[in-house]
C-alpha positions in Angstrom: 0.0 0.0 0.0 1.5 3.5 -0.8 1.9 5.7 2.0 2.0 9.7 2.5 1.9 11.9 5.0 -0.6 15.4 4.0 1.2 18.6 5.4 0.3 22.4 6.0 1.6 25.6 7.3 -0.2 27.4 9.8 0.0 29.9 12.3 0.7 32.2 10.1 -1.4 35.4 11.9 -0.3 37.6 14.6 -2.1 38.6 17.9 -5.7 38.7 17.8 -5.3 34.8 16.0 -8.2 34.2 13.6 -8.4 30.3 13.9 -9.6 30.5 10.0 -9.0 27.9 7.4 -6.0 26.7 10.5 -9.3 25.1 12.4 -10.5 23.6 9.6 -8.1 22.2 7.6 -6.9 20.2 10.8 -9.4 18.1 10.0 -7.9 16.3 7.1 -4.1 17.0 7.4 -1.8 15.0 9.5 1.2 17.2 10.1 1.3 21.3 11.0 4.3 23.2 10.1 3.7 26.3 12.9 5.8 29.4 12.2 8.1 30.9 14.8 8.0 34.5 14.5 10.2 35.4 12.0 8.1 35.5 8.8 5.1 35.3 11.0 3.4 34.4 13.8 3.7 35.2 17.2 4.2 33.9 21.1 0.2 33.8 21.5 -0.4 32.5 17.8 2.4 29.7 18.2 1.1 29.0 21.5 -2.9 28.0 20.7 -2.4 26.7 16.9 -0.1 23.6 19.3 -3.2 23.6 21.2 -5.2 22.7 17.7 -2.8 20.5 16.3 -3.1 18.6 19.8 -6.8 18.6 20.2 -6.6 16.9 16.7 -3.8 14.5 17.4 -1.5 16.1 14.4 2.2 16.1 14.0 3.9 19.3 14.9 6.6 20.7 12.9 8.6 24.0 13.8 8.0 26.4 10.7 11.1 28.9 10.4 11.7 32.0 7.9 13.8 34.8 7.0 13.2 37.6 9.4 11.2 39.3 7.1 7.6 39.7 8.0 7.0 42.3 5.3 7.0 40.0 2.8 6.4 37.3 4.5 9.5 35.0 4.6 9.3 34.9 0.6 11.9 37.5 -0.1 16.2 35.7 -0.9 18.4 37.8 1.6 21.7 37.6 1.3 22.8 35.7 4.8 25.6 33.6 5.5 25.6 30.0 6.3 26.1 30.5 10.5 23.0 33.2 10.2 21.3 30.3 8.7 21.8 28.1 11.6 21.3 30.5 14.3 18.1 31.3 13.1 16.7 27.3 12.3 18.1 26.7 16.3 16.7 30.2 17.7 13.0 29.4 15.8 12.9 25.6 16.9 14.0 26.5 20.4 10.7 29.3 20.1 8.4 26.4 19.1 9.8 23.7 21.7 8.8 25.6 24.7 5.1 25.7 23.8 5.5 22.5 22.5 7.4 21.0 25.8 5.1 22.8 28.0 2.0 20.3 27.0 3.9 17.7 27.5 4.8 16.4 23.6 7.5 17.1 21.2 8.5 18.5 18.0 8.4 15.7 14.9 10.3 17.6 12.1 11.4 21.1 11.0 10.4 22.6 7.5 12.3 25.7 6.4 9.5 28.5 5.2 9.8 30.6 1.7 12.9 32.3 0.5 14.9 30.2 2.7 13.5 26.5 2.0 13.9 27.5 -1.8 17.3 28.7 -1.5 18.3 25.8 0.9 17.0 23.6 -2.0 19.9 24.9 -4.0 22.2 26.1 -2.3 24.4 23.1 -0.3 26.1 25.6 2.0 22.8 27.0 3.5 21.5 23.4 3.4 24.8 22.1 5.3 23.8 25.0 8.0 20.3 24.3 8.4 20.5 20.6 8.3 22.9 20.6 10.5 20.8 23.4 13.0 18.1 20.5 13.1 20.5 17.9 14.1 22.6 19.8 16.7 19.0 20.4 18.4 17.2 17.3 18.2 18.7 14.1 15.9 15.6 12.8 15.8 13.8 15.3 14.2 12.8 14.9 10.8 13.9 17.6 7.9 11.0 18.3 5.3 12.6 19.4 2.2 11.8 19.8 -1.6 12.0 16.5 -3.5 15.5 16.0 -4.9 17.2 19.6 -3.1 20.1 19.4 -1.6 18.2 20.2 1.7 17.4 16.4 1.4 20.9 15.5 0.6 22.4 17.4 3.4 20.3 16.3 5.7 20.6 12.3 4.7 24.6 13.2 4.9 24.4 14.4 8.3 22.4 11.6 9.6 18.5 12.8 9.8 15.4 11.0 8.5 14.3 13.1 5.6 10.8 13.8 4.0 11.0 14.9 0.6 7.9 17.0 0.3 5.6 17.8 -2.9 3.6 20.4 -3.6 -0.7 20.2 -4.7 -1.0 23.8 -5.5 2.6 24.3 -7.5 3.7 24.3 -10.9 7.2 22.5 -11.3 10.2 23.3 -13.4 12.3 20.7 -15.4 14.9 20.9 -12.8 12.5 19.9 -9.9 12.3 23.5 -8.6 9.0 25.3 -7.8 8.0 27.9 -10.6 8.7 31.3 -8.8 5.8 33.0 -7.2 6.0 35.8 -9.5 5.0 34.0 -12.8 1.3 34.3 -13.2 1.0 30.3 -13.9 2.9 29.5 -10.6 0.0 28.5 -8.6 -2.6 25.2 -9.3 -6.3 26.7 -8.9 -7.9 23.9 -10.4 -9.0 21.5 -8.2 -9.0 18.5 -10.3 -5.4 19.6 -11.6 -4.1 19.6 -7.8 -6.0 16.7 -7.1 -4.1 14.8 -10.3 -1.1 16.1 -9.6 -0.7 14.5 -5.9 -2.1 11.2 -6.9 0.7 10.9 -10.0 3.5 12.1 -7.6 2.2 9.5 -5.1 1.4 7.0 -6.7 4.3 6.9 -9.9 6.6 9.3 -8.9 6.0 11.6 -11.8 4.9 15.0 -12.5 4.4 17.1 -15.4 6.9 20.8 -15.5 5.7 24.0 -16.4 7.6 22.7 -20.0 4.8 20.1 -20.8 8.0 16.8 -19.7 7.1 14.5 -17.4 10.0 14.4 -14.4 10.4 12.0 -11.8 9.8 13.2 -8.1 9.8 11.0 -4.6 6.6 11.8 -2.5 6.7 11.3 1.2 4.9 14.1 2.3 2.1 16.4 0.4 1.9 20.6 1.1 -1.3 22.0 1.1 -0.7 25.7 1.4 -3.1 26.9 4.4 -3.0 30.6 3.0 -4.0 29.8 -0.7 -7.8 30.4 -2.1 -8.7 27.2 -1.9 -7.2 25.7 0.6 -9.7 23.9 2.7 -11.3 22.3 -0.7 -7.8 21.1 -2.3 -7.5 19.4 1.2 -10.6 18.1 1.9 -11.4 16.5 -1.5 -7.1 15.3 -1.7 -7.8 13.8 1.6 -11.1 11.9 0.4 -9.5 11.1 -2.9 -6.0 9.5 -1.2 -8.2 6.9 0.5 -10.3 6.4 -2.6 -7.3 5.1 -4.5 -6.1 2.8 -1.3 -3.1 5.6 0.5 -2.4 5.7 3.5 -2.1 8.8 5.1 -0.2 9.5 8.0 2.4 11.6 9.5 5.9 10.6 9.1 6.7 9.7 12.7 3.5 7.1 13.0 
């Protein structure tokens, strides 16, 4: 039977937390990537979307950015390889004291944005971060783009990988995500996003932005909490992943 976990990032509000599409797309993920502050989120927002993701019995992941709330985390900056450490250790440590304090733990770490996508690329910022995640907790997991050197550097230092694919993204021919700022970047269509994760899942494939078919290794599925149709894509992935006989369930279970 093929096997996959379904992930999301949340938290991703400040203060006065509107619980949102958060609340209800809990209901058919299995693993929460929170954010730490940096790109967004906040000590009370951090704080109660652990308290969802427990109430619901879904993995918890530590979600860290660029220090760049402006624009969100999806900005490059030009930092150096220790910055990139200090800030994956500094974000996890923010998420592990909320997620210590009720009595669980942290199951993996999934850089956010600008700096998962220049990770992907870039081997010395993927040495730093993969190795932030290590010097913190071996045993967490490190969710990384299929086939990025994010994966590679973190199966060199020791760490249980996820590669993670994307429902809602448009692929190059190299395996990288077609930027944000192309107007085709995104997957509205729900039976397009829907067709997409079952292929990756099931055969490995997908199809680039350039009409070639690519291969692609799917252990864990991104449902972006902040796109238009978030909650649908979810729900109807979810019910169509048991349809066709997949498992879904976090990576740690």
């Amino acid at each position: 039977m093929f096997q996959v976990d379904l992930n999301c990032d949340m938290g991703e509000s400040f203060g006065a937390y509107r619980m949102g599409n958060d609340k209800d797309i809990l209901e058919f993920i299995t693993s929460a990537n929170i954010a730490c502050g940096f790109h967004a989120g906040d000590s009370s927002t951090m704080r109660k979307t652990v308290m969802l993701a427990l109430e619901k019995e879904i993995a918890i992941g530590a979600h860290p950015g660029l220090p760049d709330l402006v624009g969100f985390g999806r900005r490059n900056m030009d930092i150096s390889a220790q910055e990139a450490f200090d800030m994956v250790v500094y974000q996890i440590g923010a998420l592990y004291g909320f997620v210590k304090a009720e009595g669980t733990k942290i199951q993996h770490v999934k850089p956010h944005g600008a700096l998962y996508n220049m990770a992907a690329k870039n081997r010395e910022l993927a040495d730093a971060i993969a190795h932030a995640v290590y010097k913190v907790d071996s045993g967490l997991i490190l969710f990384g783009l299929s086939g990025s050197e994010l994966v590679k550097a973190g199966e060199a230092i020791g760490l249980r990988t996820a590669s993670e694919v994307f429902a809602d993204r448009i692929y190059q021919q190299d395996g990288s995500l077609t930027p944000r700022s192309q107007p085709d970047a995104l997957i509205t269509d729900e039976q397009q996003a829907i067709d997409q994760v079952i292929r990756m899942v099931k055969k490995g494939k997908v199809r680039t932005q350039q009409g070639n078919i690519i291969t692609i290794k799917a252990d864990t599925v991104c449902i972006h909490g902040d796109g238009a149709h978030a909650l649908r894509f979810a729900k109807k992935i979810r019910e169509k992943l048991s349809r066709d006989a997949v498992r879904v369930q976090a990576p740690s279970r």
